[in-house]
C-alpha positions, -999 to 999 in steps of 0.1 A, spaced: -528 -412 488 -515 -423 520 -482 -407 534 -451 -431 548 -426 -423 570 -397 -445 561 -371 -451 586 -338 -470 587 -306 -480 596 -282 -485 573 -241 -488 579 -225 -498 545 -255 -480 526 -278 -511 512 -304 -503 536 -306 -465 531 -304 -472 493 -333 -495 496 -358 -470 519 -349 -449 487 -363 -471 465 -393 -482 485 -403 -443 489 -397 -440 449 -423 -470 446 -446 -455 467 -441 -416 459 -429 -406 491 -411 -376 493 -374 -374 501 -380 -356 529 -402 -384 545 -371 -405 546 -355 -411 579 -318 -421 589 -325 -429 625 -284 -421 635 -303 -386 627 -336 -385 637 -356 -385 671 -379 -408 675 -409 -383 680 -407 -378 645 -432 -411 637 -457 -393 658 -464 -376 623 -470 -406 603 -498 -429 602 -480 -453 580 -448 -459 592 -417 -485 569 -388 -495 592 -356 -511 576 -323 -524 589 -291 -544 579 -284 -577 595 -251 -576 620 -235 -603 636 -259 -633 646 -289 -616 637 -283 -581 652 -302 -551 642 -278 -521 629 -264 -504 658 -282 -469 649 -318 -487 657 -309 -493 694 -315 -456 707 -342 -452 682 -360 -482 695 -352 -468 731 -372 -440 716 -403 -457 708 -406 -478 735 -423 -446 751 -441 -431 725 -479 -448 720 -480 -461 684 -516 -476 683 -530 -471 650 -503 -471 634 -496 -491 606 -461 -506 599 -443 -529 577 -407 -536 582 -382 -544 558 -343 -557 558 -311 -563 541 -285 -588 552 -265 -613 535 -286 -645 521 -246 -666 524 -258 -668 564 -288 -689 560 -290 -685 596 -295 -650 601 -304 -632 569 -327 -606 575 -324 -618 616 -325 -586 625 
């Protein structure tokens, strides 16, 4: 079985309730579950398979924790990794939903 890293952003709760379900889906441990307002971003060095979610803000914004985190990774060298991203926002703003 591969192991996930599950990351996310989450200001109202949705998103962090939904990385919770995704790791129950996939048997991933609690503690592979990342709020990124807590966590440095060297901690995806220890995944191979890596899940990213965030809210939709504003016009399409991500959630304002993923900014630093982002910052973060920008340095780190992810090749190899696999990632799938997933995000919550509010289908009444055809526009945006899921923008982020």
């Amino acid at each position: 079985m591969k192991k996930f890293g599950i990351f996310y952003g989450s200001s109202t709760g949705v998103t962090a309730e939904t990385a919770d379900e995704i790791a129950k889906t996939l048997g991933t441990a609690p503690a592979d579950v990342y709020n990124v307002r807590h966590t440095n971003p060297d901690k995806v060095s220890e995944y191979d398979n890596l899940i990213l979610g965030s809210s939709t803000w504003g016009a399409g914004d991500l959630q304002d924790d993923w900014y630093d985190f982002l910052d973060g990774l920008e340095v780190l060298d992810l090749k190899g990794k696999k990632i799938a991203l997933f995000g919550c926002g509010d289908e009444t703003m055809s526009d945006t939903f899921c923008g982020a």
